[in-house]
ZAZAMAR-643890 format. One record per residue (C-alpha): residue in one letter; chain; y, x, z. Coordinates in nm, 4 decimals, decimal comma, always signed. Layout:
BEGIN
rest | kette | c2 | c1 | c3
A | A | Y | X | Z
...
This chain:
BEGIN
rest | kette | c2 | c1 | c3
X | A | -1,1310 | +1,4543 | -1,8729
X | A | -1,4616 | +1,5723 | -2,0755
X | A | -1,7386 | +1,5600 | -1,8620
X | A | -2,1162 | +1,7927 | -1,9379
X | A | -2,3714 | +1,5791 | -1,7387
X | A | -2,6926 | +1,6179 | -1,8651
X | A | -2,9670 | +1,3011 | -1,8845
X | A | -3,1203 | +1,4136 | -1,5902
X | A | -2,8123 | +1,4916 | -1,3426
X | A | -2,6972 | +1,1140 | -1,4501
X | A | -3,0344 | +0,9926 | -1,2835
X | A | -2,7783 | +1,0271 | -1,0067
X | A | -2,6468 | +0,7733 | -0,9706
X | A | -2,3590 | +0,9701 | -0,7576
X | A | -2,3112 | +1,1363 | -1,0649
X | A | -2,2871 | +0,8472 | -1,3021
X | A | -2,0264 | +0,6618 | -1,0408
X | A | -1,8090 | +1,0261 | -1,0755
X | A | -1,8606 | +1,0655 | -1,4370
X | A | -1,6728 | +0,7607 | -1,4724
X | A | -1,4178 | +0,8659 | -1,2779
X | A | -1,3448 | +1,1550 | -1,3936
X | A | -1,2834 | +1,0524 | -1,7540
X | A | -1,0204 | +0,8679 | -1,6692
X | A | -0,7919 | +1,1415 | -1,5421
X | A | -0,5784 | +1,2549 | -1,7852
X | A | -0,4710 | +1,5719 | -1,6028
X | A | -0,0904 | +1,4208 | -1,6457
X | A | +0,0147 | +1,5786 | -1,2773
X | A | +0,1792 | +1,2295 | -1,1009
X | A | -0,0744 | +1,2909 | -0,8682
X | A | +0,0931 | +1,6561 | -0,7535
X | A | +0,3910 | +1,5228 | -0,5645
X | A | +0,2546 | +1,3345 | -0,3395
X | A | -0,0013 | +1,5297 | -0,2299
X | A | +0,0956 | +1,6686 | +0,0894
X | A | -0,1705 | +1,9613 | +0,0698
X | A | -0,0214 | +2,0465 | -0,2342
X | A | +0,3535 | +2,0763 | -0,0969
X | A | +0,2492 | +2,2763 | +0,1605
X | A | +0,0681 | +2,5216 | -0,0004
X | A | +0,1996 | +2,4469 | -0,4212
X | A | -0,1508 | +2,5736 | -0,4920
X | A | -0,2847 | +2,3552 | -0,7875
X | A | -0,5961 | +2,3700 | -0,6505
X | A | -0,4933 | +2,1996 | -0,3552
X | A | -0,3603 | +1,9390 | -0,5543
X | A | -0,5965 | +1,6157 | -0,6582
X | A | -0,5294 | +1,7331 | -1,0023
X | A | -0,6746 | +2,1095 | -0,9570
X | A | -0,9558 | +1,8942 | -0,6678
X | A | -1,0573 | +1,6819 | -0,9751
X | A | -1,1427 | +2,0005 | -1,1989
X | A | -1,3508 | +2,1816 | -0,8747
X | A | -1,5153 | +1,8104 | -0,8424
X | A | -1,6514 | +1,8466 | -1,1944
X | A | -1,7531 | +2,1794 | -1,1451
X | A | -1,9445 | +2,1126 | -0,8243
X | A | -2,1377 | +1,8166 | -1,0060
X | A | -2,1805 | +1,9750 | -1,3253
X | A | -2,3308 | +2,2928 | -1,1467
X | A | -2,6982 | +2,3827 | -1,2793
X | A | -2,6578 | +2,1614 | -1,6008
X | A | -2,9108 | +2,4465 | -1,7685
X | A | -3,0953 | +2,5305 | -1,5157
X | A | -3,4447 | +2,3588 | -1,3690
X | A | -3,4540 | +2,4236 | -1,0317
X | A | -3,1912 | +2,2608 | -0,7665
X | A | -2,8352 | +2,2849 | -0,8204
X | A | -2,7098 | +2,6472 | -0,6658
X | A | -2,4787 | +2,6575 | -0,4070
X | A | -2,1000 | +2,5866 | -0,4290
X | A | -1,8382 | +2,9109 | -0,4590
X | A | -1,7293 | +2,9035 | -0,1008
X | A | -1,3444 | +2,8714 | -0,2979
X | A | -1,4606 | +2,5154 | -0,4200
X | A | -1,5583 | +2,4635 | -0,0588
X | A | -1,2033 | +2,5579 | +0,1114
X | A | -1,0225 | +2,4152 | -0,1779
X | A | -1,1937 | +2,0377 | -0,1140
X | A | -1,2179 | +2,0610 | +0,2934
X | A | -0,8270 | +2,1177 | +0,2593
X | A | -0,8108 | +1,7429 | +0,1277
X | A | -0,6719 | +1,5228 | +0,3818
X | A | -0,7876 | +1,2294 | +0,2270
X | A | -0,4589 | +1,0694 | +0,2536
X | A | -0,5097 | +0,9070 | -0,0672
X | A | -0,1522 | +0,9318 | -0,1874
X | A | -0,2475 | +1,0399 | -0,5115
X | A | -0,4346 | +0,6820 | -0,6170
X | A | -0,0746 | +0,4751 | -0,6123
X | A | +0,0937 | +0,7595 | -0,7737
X | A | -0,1947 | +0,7860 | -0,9985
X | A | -0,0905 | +0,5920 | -1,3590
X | A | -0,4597 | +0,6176 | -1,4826
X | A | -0,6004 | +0,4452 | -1,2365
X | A | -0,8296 | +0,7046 | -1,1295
X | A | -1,0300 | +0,6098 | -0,7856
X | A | -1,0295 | +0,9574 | -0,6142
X | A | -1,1148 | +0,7962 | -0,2636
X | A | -1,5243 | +0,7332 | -0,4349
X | A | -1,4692 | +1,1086 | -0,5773
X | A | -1,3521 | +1,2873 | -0,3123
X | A | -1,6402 | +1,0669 | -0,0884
X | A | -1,9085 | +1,2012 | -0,3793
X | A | -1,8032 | +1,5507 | -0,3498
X | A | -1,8095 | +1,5940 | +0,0173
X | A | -2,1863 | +1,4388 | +0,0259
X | A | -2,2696 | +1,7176 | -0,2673
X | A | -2,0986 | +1,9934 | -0,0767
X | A | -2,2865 | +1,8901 | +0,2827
X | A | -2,6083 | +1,9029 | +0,0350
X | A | -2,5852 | +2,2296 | -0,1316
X | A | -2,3704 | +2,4645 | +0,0898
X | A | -2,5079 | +2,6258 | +0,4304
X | A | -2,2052 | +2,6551 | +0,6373
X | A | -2,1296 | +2,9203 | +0,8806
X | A | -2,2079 | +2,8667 | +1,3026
X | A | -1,9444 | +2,7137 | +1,3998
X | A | -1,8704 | +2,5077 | +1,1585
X | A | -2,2262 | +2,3820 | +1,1032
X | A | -2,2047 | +2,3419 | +1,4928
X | A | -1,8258 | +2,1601 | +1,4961
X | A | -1,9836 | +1,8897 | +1,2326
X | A | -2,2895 | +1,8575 | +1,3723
X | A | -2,1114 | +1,7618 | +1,7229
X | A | -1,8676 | +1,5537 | +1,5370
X | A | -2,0692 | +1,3578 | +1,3753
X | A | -2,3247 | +1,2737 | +1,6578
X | A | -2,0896 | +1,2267 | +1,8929
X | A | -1,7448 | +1,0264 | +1,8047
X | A | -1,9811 | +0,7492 | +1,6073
X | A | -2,1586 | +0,7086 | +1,9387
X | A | -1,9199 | +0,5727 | +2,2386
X | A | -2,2037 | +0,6538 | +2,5243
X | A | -2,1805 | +1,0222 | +2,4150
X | A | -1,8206 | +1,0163 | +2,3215
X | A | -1,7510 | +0,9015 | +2,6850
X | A | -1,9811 | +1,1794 | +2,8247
X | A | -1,7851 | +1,4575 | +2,6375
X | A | -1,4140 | +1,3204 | +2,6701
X | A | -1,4655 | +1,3030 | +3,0785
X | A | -1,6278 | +1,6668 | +3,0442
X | A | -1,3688 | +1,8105 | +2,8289
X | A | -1,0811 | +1,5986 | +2,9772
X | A | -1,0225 | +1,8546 | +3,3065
X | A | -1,0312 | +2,1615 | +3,0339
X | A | -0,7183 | +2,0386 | +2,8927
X | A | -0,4595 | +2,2107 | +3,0399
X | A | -0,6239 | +2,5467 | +2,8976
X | A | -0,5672 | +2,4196 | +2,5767
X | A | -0,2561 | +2,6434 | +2,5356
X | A | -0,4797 | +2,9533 | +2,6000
X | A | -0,6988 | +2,9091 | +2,2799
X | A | -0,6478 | +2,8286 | +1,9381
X | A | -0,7574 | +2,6566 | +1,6453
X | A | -1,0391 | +2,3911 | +1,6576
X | A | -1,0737 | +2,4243 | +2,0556
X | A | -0,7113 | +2,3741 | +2,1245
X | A | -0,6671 | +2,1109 | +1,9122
X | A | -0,9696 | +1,9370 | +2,0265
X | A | -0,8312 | +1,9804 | +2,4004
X | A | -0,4536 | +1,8533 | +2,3469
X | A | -0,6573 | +1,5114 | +2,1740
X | A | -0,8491 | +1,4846 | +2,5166
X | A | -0,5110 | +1,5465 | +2,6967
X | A | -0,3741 | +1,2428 | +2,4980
X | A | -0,6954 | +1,0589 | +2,5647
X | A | -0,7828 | +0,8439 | +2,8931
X | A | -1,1761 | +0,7077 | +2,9116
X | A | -1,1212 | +0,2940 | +2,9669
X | A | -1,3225 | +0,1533 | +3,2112
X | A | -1,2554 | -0,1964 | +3,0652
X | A | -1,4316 | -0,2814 | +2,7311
X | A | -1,4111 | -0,5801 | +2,4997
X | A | -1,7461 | -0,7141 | +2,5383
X | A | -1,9896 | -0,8305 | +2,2769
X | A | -1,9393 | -1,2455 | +2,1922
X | A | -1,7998 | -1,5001 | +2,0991
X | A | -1,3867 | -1,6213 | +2,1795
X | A | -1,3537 | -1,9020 | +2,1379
X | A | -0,9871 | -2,0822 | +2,0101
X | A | -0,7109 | -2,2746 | +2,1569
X | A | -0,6249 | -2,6384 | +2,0337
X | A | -0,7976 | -2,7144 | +1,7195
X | A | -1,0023 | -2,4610 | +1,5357
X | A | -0,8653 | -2,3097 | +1,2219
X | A | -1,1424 | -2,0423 | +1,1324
X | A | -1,3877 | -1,8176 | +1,2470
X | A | -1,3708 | -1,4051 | +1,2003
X | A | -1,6155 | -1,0844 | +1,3087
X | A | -1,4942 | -0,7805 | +1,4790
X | A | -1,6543 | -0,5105 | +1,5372
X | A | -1,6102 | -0,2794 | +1,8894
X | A | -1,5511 | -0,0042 | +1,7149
X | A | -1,6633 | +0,4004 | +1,8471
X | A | -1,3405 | +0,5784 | +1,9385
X | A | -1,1308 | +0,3180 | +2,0068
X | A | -1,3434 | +0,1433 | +2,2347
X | A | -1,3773 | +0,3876 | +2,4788
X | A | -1,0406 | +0,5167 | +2,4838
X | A | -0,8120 | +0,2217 | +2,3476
X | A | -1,0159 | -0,1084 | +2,4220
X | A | -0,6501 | -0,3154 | +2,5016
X | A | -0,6342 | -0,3312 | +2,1129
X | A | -0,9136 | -0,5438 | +2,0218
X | A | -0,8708 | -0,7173 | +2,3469
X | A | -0,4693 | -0,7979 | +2,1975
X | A | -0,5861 | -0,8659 | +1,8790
X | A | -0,8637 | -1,1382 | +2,0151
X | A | -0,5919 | -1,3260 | +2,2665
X | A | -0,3400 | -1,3215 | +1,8748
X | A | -0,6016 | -1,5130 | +1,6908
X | A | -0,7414 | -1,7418 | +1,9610
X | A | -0,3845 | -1,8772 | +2,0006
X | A | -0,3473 | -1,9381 | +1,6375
X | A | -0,6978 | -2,1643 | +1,6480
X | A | -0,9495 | -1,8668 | +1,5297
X | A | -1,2699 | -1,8214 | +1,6794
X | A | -1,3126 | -1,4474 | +1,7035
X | A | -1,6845 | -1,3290 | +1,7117
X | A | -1,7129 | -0,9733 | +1,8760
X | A | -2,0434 | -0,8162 | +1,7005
X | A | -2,3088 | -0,6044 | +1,9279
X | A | -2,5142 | -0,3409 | +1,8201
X | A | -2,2737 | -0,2495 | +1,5128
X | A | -2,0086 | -0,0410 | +1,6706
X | A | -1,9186 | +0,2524 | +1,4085
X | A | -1,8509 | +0,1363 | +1,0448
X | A | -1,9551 | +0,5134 | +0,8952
X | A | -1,5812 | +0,5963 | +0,8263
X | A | -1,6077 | +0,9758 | +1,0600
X | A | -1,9896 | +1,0737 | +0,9258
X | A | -1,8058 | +0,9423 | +0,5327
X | A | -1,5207 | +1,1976 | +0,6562
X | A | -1,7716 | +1,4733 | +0,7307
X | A | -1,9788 | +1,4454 | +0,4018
X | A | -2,2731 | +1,3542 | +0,5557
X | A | -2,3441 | +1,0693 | +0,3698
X | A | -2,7065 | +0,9370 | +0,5213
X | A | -2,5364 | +0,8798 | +0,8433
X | A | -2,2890 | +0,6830 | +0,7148
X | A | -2,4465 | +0,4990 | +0,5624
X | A | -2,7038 | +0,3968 | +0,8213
X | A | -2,4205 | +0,2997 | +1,0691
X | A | -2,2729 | +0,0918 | +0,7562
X | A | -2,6161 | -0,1243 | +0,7126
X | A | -2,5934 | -0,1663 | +1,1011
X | A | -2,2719 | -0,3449 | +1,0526
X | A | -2,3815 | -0,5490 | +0,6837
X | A | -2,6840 | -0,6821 | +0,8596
X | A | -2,5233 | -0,8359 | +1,1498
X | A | -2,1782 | -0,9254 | +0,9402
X | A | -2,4263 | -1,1224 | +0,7337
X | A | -2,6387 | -1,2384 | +1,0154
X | A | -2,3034 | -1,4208 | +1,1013
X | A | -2,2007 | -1,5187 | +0,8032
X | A | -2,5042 | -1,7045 | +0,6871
X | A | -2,5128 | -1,8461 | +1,0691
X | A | -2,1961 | -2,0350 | +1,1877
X | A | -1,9733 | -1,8304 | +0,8531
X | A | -1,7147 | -1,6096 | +0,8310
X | A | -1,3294 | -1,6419 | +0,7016
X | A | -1,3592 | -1,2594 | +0,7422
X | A | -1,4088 | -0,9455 | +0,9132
X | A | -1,1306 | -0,7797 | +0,9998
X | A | -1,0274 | -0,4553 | +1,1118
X | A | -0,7752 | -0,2823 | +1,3575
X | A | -0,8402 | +0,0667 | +1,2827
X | A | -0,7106 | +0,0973 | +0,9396
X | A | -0,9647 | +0,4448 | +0,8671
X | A | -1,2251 | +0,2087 | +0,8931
X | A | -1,1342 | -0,1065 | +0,7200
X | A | -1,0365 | +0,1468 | +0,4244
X | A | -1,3954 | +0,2325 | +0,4004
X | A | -1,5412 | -0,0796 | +0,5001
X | A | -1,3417 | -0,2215 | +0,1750
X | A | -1,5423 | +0,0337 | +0,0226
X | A | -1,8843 | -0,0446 | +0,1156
X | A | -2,0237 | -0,0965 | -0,1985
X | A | -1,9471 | +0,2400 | -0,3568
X | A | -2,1335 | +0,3757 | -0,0342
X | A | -2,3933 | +0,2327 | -0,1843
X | A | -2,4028 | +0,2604 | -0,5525
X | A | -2,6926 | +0,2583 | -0,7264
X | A | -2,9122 | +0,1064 | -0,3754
X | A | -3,0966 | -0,2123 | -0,5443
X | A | -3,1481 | -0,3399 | -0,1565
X | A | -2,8312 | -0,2706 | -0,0106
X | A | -2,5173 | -0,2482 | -0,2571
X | A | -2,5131 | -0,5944 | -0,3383
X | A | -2,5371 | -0,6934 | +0,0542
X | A | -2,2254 | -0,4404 | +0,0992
X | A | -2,0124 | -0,5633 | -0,1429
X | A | -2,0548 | -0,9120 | -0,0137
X | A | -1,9410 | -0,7552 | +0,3116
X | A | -1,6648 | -0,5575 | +0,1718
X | A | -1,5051 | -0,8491 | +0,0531
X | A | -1,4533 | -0,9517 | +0,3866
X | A | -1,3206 | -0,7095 | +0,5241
X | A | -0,9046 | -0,7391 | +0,6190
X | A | -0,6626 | -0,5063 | +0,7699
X | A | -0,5676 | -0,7049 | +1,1320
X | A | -0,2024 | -0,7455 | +0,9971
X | A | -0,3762 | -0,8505 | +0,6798
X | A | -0,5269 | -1,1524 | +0,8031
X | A | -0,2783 | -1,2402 | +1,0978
X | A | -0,0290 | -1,2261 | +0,7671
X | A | -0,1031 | -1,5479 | +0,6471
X | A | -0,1731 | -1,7754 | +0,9740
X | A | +0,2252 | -1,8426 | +1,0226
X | A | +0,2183 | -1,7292 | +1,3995
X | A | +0,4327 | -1,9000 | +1,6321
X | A | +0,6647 | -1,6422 | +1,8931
X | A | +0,9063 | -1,7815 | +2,1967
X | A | +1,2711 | -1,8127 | +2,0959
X | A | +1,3272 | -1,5175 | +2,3420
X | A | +1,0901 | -1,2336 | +2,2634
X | A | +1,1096 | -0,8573 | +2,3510
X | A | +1,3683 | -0,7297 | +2,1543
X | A | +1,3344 | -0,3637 | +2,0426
X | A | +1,3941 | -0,1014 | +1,7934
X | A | +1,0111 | -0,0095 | +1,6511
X | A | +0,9388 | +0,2952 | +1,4212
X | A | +0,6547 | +0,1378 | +1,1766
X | A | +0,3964 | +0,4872 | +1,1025
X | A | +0,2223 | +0,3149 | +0,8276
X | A | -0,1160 | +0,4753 | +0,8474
X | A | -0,2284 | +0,6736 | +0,4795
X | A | -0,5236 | +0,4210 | +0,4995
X | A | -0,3817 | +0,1401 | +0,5117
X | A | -0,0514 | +0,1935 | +0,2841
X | A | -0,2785 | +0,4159 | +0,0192
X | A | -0,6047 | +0,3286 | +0,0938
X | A | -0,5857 | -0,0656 | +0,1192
X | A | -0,1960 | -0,1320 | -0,0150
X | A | -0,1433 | -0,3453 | +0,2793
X | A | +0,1257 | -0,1742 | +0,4902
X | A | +0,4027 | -0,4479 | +0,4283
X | A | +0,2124 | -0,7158 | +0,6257
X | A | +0,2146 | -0,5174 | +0,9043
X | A | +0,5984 | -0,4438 | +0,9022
X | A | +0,6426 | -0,8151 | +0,8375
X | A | +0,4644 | -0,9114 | +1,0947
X | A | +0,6925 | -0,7128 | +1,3444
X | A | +1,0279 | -0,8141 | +1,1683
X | A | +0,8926 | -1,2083 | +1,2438
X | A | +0,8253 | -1,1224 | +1,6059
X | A | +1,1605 | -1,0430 | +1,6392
X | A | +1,2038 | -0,6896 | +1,6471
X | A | +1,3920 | -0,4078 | +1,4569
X | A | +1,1869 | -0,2492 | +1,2594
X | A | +1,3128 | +0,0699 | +1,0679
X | A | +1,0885 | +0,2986 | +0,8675
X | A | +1,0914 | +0,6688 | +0,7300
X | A | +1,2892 | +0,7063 | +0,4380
X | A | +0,9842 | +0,9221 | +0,2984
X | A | +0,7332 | +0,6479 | +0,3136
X | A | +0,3894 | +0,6486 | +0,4378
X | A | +0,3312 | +1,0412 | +0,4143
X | A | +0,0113 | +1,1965 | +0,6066
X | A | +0,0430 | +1,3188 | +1,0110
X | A | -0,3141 | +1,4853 | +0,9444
X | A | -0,5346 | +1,2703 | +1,1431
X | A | -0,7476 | +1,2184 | +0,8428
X | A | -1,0542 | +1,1322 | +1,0631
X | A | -1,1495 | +1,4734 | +1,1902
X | A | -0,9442 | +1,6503 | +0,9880
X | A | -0,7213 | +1,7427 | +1,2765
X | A | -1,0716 | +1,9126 | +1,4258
X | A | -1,1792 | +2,0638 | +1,0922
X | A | -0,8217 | +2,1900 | +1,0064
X | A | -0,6481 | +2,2025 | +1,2776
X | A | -0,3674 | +2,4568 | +1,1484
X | A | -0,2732 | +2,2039 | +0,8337
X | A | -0,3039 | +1,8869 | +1,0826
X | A | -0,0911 | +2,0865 | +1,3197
X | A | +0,2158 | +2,1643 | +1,0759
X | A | +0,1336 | +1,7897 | +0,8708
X | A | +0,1838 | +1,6448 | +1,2344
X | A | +0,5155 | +1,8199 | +1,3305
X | A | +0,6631 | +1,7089 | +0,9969
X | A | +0,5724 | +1,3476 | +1,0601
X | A | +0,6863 | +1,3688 | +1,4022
X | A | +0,9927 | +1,4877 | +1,3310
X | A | +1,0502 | +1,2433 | +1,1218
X | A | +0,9697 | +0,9513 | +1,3298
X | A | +1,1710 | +1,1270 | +1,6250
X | A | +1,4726 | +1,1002 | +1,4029
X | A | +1,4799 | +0,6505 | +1,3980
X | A | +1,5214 | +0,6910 | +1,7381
X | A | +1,3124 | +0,4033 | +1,8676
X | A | +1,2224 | +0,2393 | +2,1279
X | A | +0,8522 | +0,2731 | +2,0323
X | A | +0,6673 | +0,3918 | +1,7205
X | A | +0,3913 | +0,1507 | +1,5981
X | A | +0,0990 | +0,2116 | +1,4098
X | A | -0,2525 | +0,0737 | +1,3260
X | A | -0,4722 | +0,3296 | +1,3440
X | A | -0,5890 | +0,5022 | +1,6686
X | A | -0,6355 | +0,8543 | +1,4877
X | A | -0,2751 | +0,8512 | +1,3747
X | A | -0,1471 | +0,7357 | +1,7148
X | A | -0,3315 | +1,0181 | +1,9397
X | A | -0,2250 | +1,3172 | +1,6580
X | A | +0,1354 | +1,1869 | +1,6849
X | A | +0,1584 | +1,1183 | +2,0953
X | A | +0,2126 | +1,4460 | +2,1772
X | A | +0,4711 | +1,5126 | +1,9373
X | A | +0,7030 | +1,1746 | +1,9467
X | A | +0,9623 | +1,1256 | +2,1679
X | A | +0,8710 | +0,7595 | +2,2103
X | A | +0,5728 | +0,5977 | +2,3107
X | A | +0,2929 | +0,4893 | +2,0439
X | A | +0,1392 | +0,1569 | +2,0448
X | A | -0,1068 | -0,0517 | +1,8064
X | A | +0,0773 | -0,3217 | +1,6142
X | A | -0,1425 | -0,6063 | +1,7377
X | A | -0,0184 | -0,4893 | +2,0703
X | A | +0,3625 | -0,5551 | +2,0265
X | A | +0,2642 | -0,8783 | +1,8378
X | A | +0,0567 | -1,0182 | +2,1203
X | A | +0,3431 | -0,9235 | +2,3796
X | A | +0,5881 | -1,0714 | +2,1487
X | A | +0,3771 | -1,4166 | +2,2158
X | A | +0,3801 | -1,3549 | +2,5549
X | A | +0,1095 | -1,1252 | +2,5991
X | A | +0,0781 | -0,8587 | +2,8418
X | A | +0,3614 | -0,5528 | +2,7444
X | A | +0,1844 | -0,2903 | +2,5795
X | A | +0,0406 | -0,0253 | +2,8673
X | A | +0,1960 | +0,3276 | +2,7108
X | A | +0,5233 | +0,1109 | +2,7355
X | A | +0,5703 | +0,0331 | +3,0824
């Protein structure tokens, strides 16, 4: 693609990171297929293809002008909040082209330059302060929580918001801050961190993932003070607070690392290890930070990642049962590392079947469900459905988004992968299963 920047807009350096980019798409149109925006609506411009053209437009806006850039047509606006951020498009993509940095650069730009209405302004304002911050997160989901049975009464953003809370239970136990140490002799030492979301409302899955590696001989190092990685505020556009919530989580993940070391960091919420992977793109351009980031996004591993190559050790009589694998967009798209996970399972002994479609999107996408509820709503049904039809015994995923938009809608229960492996190795059986 043939790019306009002028000198001055590639001062940027945004805009010299998606310059880049965008000459190497070759508008060739793999990307449309797979695109589950784009099958729902067959609107090229809710295609990456037709995104990728808006995207240059957006950046190349006020090229000949002095003043700041003007705002965006409210059509570019629609046309790039419809994105799911699925990232299907990148594997299908023969080009190479990394749309996860674009689509991150464009959503920054458009949170820049474009006043959005009330409630909008309000909804991302609220998301963004609140589900990064698991004091205030547990405030709202035990205010909202007794609303939920309205939730059939309203519509859009509200309802959806409510059926989440329905699905949604405040923990009153919480993986504390520390250090775990191994059993029998020490193989290696990893960070965690508590995470926002899934701390409050699914602590059981660190808490799994901790009792997994201290019986394979890994000292598991819970980090304080770092509990968001940036991946919602990244999902909102609002790029400052990401990124301040990222540096939390570099300086201590370095603070460790240059202390006792670090094998890695990894991740059971497959949203944020895609953007923690990431990390230094956050920070392009930053002469104090971006080289600190990478550092830490080479790190970073998906929890089936890691717990792939340790050669874990199960009973010769474990649980036997028929599991629907949900392999999250992030982690199959964003990361490629959805076969570990469905390994993993298959070694523990269990029947593991899998959508004939693949890894397509149930519209979590972060807040997407919030944002765009209707899409989410008809993206969720179809994955559902589809799930519904292996008839298991319990679908497993590994990513809490994914799990609470699908609960609702499966016939089976939903559990986190690290859960069914620690049960497996006689671990407690995951709680939604008994």
């Amino acid at each position: 693609m043939r790019t306009g920047f002028t000198e001055s807009q590639r001062a940027d350096p945004r805009i010299r990171a998606a310059d880049e980019i965008l000459r190497n798409c070759v508008h060739c149109g793999f990307c449309a297929p797979a695109c589950p925006t784009y099958r729902l609506t067959g609107d090229e411009l809710d295609g990456p293809r037709g995104r990728i053209w808006l995207i240059r437009d957006l950046l190349e806006a006020g090229a000949e002008t002095a003043g700041p850039p003007p705002p965006p047509d409210p059509s570019i606006v629609t046309h790039l909040d419809r994105c799911v951020g699925c990232l299907a498009c990148m594997p299908a993509c023969p080009s190479g082209v990394d749309y996860r940095s674009l689509i991150g650069i464009a959503r920054d730009v458009v949170e820049e330059r474009t006043r959005r209405g009330p409630w909008q302004r309000s909804l991302r304002a609220l998301l963004g302060r609140v589900l990064p911050n698991p004091g205030l997160f547990t405030i709202l989901m035990r205010m909202v929580r007794p609303l939920a049975p309205l939730r059939h009464l309203l519509g859009g953003t509200l309802s959806a918001g409510l059926a989440l809370a329905a699905g949604g239970q405040v923990r009153t136990e919480r993986v504390v801050p520390g250090t775990y140490p191994p059993q029998g002799p020490p193989r290696g030492r990893i960070a965690m961190i508590t995470g926002c979301a899934q701390s409050v409302l699914a602590p059981e899955i660190n808490g799994a993932l901790i009792r997994i590696l201290n019986r394979a001989g890994i000292e598991a190092v819970v980090l304080g003070d770092a509990a968001c990685c940036g991946a919602l505020n990244e999902h909102l556009g609002q790029g400052s607070a990401a990124r301040a919530h990222a540096r939390k989580v570099i300086a201590r993940v370095l603070m460790e690392a240059d202390g006792g070391g670090l094998d890695a960091v990894v991740q059971t919420a497959s949203g944020c290890g895609t953007l923690m992977k990431a990390y230094g793109g956050l920070f392009v351009g930053d002469q104090e930070w971006e080289a600190p980031a990478r550092r830490v996004a080479g790190l970073v591993r998906d929890a089936g990642e890691f717990l792939d190559g340790l050669g874990l050790g199960y009973p010769p009589s474990g649980p036997a049962r028929r599991i629907a694998w949900q392999a999250p967009c992030s982690l199959a798209n964003g990361q490629g590392a959805a076969g570990s996970s469905s390994g993993l399972l298959r070694d523990a002994g269990f029947e593991v079947v899998e959508p004939a479609e693949g890894p397509v999107c149930c519209g979590s996408a972060g807040t997407y469900n919030l944002t765009e509820p209707e899409t989410a709503a008809v993206l969720g049904a179809d994955k559902a459905r589809s799930l519904n039809r292996l008839a298991a015994d319990a679908v497993a995923s590994s990513n809490l988004g994914c799990m609470m938009q699908l609960a609702p809608r499966l016939e089976a229960p939903v559990v986190h992968m690290v859960e069914l492996i620690d049960w497996a190795q006689g671990g407690p059986a995951p709680r939604k299963m008994l």
